[in-house]
C-alpha positions as CSV (number, residue, x, y, z in Angstrom):
1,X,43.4,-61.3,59.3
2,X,40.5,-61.9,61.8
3,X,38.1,-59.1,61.1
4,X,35.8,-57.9,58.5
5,X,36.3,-55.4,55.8
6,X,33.3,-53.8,54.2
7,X,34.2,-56.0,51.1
8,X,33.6,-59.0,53.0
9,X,29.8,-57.8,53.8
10,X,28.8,-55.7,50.4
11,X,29.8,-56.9,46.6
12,X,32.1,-53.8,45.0
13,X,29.6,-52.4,42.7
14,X,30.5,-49.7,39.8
15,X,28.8,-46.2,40.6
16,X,29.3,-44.3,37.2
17,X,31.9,-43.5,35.1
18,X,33.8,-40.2,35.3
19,X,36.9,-38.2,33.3
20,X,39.0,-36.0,35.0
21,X,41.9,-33.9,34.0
22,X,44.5,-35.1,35.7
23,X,46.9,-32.0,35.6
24,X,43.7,-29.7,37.7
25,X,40.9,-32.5,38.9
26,X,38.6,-30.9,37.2
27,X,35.8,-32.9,35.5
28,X,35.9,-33.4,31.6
29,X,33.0,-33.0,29.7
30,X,32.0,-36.0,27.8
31,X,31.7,-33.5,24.1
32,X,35.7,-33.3,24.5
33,X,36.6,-36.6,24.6
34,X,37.7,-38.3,21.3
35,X,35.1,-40.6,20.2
36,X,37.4,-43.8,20.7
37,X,39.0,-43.1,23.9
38,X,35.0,-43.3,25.1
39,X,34.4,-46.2,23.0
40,X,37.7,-47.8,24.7
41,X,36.7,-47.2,28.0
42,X,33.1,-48.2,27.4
43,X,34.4,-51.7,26.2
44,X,36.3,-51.8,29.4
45,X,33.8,-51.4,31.6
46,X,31.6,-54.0,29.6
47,X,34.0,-56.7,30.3
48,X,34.3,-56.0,34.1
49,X,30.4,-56.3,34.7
50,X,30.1,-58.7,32.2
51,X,32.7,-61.0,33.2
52,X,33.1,-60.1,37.1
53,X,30.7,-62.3,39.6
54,X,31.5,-63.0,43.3
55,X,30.3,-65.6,45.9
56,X,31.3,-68.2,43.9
57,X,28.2,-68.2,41.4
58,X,29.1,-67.5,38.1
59,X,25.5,-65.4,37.0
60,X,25.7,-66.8,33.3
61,X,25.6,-70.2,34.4
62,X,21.8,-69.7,34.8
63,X,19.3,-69.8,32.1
64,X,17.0,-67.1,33.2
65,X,19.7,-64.7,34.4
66,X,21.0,-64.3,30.9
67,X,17.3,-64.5,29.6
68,X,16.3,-61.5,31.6
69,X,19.1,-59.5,30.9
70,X,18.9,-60.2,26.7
71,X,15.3,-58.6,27.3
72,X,16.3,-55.8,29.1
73,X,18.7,-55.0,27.2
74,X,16.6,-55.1,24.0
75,X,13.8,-53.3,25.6
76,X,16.5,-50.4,26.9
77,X,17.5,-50.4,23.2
78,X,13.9,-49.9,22.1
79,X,13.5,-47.0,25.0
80,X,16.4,-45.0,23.6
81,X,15.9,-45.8,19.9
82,X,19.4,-47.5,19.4
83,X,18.4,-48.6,16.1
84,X,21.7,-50.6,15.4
85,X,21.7,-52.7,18.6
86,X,20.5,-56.4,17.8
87,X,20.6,-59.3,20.0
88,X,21.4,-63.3,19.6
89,X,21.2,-64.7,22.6
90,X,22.5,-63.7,25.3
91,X,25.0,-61.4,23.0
92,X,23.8,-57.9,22.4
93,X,25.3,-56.9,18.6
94,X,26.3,-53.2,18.1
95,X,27.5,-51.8,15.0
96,X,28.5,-48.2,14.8
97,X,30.5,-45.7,12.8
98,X,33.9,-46.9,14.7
99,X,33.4,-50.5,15.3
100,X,31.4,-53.8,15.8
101,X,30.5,-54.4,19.2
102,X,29.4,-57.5,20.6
């Protein structure tokens, strides 16, 4: 077509994460939800903002990009006193009651 979405202007960007009973709409509370349908859903979301890039430039082709997240991640970490998050690299290691993360 010859005219311009909203997509073609603005990246998509992910808002937040929400549950929803899907019988009445009506939000769920995060307490009610099994532990690995969260964990699940967590992981899924990791790999679409981890793996997703547009205009062409694939963000962990550069050095510093990956840097500056490893850092921020590890600083977040420190901040909420996630003792059993480690980084290598630009990988950030999580191991929990359920699973390994990485």
């Amino acid at each position: 077509a010859d005219w311009i979405t909203p997509a073609e202007i603005e990246a998509h960007a992910i808002e937040g994460v929400y549950f929803y009973d899907r019988l009445t709409g009506n939000n769920i509370v995060l307490d009610v939800i099994p532990a690995t349908i969260i964990s699940e859903v967590m992981r899924d979301i990791d790999l679409v903002v981890s793996v997703a890039h547009i205009g062409g430039v694939d963000p962990e082709a550069s050095h510093s990009t990956v840097d500056m997240r490893s850092i921020i991640v590890e600083e977040l970490a420190k901040l909420l006193k996630l003792n059993k998050v480690e980084m290598k690299k630009q990988h950030a290691l999580i191991e929990i009651k359920l699973a390994s993360y990485s």
